[in-house]
ZAMARGU-4260 file (C-alpha; in steps of 0.2 Angstrom, whole numbers, plus 5000, padded with zeros to 4 digits):
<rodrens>
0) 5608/5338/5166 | 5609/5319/5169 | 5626/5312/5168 | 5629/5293/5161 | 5644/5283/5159
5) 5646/5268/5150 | 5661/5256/5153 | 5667/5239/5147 | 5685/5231/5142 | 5687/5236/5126
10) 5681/5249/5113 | 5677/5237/5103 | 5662/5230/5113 | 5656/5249/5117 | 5654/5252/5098
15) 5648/5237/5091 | 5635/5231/5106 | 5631/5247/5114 | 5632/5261/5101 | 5613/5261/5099
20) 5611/5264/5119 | 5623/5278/5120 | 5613/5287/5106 | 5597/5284/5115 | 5605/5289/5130
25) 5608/5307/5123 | 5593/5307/5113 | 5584/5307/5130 | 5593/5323/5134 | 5607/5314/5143
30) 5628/5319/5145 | 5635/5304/5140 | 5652/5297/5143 | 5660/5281/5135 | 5675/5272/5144
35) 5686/5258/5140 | 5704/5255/5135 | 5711/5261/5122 | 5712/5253/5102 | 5703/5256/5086
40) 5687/5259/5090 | 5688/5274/5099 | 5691/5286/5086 | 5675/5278/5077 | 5666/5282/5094
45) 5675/5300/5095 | 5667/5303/5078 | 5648/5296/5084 | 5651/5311/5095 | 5655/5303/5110
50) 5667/5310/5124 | 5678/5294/5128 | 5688/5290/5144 | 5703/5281/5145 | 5702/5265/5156
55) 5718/5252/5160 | 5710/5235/5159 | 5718/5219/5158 | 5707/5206/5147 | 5720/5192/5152
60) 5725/5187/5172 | 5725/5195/5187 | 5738/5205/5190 | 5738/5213/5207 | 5746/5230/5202
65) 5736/5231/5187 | 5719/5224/5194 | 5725/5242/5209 | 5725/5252/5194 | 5710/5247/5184
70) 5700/5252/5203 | 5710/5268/5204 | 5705/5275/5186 | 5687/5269/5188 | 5687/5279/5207
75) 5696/5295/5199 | 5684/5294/5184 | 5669/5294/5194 | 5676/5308/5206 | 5681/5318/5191
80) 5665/5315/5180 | 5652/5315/5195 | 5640/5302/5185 | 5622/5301/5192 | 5622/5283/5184
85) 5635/5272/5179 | 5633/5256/5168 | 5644/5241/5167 | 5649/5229/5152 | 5660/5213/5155
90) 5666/5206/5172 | 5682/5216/5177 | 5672/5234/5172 | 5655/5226/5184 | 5668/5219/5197
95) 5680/5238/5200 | 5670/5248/5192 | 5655/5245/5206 | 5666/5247/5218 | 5672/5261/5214
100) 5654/5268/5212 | 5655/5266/5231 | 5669/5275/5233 | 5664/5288/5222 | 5645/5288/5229
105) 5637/5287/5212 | 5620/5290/5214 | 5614/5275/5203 | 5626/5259/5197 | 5618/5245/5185
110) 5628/5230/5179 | 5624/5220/5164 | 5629/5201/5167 | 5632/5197/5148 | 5635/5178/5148
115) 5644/5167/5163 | 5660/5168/5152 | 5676/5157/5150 | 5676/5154/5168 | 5659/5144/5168
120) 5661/5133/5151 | 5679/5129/5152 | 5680/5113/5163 | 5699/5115/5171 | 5702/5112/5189
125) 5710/5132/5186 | 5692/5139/5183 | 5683/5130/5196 | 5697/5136/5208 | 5694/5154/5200
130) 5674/5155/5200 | 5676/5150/5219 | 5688/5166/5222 | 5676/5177/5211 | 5659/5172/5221
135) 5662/5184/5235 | 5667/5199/5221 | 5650/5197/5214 | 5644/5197/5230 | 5653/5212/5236
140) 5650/5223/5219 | 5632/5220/5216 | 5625/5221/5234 | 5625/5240/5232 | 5607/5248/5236
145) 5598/5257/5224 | 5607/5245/5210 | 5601/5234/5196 | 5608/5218/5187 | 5604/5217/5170
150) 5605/5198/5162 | 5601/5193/5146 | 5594/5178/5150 | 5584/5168/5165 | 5596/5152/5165
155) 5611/5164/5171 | 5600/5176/5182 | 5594/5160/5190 | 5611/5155/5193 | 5617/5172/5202
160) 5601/5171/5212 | 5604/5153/5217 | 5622/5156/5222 | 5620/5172/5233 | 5627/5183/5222
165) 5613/5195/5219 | 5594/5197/5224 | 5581/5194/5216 | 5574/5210/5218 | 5587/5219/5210
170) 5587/5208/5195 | 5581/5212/5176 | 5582/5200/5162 | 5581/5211/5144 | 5584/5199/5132
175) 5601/5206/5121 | 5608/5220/5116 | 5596/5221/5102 | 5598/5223/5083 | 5593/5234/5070
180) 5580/5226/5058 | 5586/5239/5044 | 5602/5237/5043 | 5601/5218/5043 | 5586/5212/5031
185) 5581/5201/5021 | 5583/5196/5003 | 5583/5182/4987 | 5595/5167/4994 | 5610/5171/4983
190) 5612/5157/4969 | 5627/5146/4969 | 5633/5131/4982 | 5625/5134/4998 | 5638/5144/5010
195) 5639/5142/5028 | 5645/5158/5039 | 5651/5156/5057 | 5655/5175/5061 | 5661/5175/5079
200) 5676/5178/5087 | 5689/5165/5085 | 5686/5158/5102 | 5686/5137/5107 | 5673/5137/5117
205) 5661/5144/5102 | 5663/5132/5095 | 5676/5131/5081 | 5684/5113/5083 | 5666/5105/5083
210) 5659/5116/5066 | 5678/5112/5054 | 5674/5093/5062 | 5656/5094/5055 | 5663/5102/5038
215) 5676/5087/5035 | 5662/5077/5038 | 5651/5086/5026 | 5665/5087/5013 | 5664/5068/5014
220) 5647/5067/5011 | 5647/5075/4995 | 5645/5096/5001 | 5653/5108/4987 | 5647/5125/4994
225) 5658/5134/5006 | 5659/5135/5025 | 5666/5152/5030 | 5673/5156/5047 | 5672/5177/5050
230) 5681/5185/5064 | 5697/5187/5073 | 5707/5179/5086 | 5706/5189/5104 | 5722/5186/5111
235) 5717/5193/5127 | 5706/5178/5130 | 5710/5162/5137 | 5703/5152/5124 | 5708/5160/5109
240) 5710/5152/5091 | 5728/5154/5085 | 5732/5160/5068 | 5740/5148/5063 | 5728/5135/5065
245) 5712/5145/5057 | 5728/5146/5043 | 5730/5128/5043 | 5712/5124/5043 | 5710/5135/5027
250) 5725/5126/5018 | 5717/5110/5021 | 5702/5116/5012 | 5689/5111/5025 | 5684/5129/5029
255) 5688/5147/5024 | 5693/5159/5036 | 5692/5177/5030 | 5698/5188/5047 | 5688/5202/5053
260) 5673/5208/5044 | 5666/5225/5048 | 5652/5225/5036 | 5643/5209/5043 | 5626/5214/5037
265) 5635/5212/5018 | 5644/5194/5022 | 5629/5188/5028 | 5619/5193/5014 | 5628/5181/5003
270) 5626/5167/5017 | 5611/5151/5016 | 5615/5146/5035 | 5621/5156/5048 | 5630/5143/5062
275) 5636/5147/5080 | 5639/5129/5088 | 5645/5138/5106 | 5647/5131/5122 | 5636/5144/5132
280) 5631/5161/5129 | 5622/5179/5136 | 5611/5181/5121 | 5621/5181/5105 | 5621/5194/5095
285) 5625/5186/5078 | 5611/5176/5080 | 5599/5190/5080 | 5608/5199/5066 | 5604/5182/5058
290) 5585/5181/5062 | 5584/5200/5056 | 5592/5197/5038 | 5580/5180/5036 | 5595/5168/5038
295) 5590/5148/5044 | 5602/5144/5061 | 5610/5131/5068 | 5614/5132/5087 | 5616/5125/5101
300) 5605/5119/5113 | 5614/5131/5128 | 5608/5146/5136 | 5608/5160/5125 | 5606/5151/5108
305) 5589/5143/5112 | 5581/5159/5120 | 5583/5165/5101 | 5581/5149/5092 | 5565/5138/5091
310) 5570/5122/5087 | 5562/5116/5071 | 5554/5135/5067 | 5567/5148/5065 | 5582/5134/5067
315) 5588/5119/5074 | 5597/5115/5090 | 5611/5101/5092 | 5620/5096/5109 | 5636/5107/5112
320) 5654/5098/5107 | 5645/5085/5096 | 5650/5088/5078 | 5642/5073/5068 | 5623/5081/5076
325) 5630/5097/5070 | 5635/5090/5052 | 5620/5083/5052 | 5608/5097/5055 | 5621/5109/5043
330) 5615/5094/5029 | 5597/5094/5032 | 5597/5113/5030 | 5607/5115/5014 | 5598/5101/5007
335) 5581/5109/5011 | 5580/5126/5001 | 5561/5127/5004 | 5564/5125/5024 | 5578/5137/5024
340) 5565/5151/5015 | 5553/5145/5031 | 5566/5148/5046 | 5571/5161/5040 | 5554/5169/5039
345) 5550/5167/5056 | 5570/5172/5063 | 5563/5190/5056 | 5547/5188/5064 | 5556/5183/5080
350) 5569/5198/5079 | 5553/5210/5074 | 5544/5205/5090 | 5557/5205/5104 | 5576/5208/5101
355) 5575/5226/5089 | 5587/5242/5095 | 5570/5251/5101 | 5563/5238/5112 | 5580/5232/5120
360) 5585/5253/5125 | 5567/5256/5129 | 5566/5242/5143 | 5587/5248/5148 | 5582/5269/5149
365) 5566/5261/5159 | 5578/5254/5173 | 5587/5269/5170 | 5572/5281/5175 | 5568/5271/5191
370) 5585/5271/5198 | 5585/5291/5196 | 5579/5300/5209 | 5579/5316/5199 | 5571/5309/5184
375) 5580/5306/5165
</rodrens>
């Protein structure tokens, strides 16, 4: 039996990105391990039926000592396991976890580059100095024969090409992690004042400062509905929203931030406009959950956001860090019903036609099947 091991930083991102690809994975007759470090999601994967390995992982620096041991419980996990394949999520899971493959000889390795994270959009003299220390890591893990590097889209596989950092040759783009079109559908717009939903984490650089800008400036133009901010801080990343400023902002009145949602499919439901003003992204997932449940976006006009969003059919792009274009679109949305009803007829259409569960795991179990030499 073909054994597969799934890895990235937290359970978290295993069980809300890559659930549907481990179950397609055993579907297809495969033994199927998920790793990661530990927190709330893993007894939520334990009870998918899902062995789970412990990984030690930190989201936050570099650490020598701990950066030694994340290496060490990749290498004794793939010793110990004997994976024919291995697939990595995140940077620090793609960057030990590929060269512990080595180590290890796993037969098959495949990395998934999900977005040029907080390194590429954050402008400090700190991450220029660390993307130039990182180069030669990338270089290193995903130069392995026989391996596969899965973007999500062109723009960032371009980039790795470009820089050295991987070739061509062993380069996929498959757009997304996909989205299930049944869980997320579409429905009457809910009456009342037009609500706004930004469900993201709480991060800077996607876009926070710029959307409660663009709601003080709709509040002075007359807007009574509601913008709602839906997600959590993540402390272990460098640009995190604090608590007590989301608290702040909701004190002022400006926007409403409820926390962590689990059931997104319901909060969105009650949304007119779905909003993720980010600075750069892989392929983001909100935004096809948005598509699927017929929801009108407003995005960015960054990697990531417009490989989902055609401007003027299924949403509308503005510049990144410019919150009087993003007010601006965010008005000309909710005072169009009859052009939010349009968008969000072709966002389904979109979702339907490339980005669904099915077609995202098919294209993945594909790379899959030509990696392994004794079939899957």
């Amino acid at each position: 039996m073909t054994t597969i091991i799934l890895s990235a930083n937290t359970d978290w991102y295993l069980y809300n990105f890559r659930l549907a690809l481990a179950q397609a994975i055993r579907e297809n007759g495969a033994q199927i391990f998920l790793a990661s470090p530990s927190g709330p999601y893993v007894e939520k994967l334990k009870q998918e039926g899902f062995p789970w390995r412990r990984l030690r992982i930190s989201r936050r620096g570099w650490n020598p000592l701990m950066e030694l041991l994340t290496i060490y419980d990749f290498i004794s996990l793939y010793r110990r396991e004997k994976p024919d394949l291995v697939h990595h999520f995140t940077i620090k899971p793609v960057l030990y976890g590929s060269l512990a493959a080595r180590a290890a000889d796993a037969q098959a390795v495949v990395n998934s580059i999900t977005g040029l994270g907080y390194l590429y959009v954050n402008p400090s003299k700190l991450a220029a100095t660390a993307q130039v220390l990182i180069k030669p890591m990338y270089r290193i893990a995903l130069s392995k024969p026989g391996s596969r590097v899965i973007f999500q889209n062109l723009r960032d596989r371009d980039y790795f090409v470009q820089q050295g950092l991987v070739k061509n040759d062993q380069t996929q783009v498959i757009p997304g992690s996909g989205v299930d079109p049944d869980k997320f559908r579409p429905g009457p717009e809910p009456a009342g004042e037009p609500v706004i939903l930004m469900a993201s984490r709480m991060l800077w650089d996607k876009g926070v400062r710029e959307l409660v800008e663009a709601a003080r400036l709709l509040k002075k133009r007359g807007f009574c509905g509601q913008v709602i901010l839906a997600g959590a801080p993540d402390v272990g990343y460098p640009a995190s929203v604090t608590e007590a400023q989301l608290n702040d902002w909701t004190k002022e009145g400006v926007v409403q931030w409820v926390g962590h949602c689990e059931d997104i499919a319901t909060l969105m439901a009650k949304a007119h406009i779905v909003v993720l003003p980010s600075y750069g992204e892989g392929l983001p997932r909100v935004l096809l959950e948005a598509g699927a449940a017929g929801k009108p976006v407003v995005s960015t006009d960054v990697p990531g956001c417009r490989d989902i969003i055609q401007d003027g059919i299924n949403g509308l792009l503005v510049p990144p860090k410019d919150p009087i274009a993003l007010a601006n679109a965010l008005h000309w949305l909710v005072q169009d019903p009859e052009l939010r009803v349009r968008m969000g007829e072709a966002g389904r259409i979109a979702v339907l036609t490339k980005f669904t569960n099915e077609k995202v795991n098919h294209e993945t179990l594909e790379v899959y099947r030509e990696l392994l030499s004794n079939g899957f």
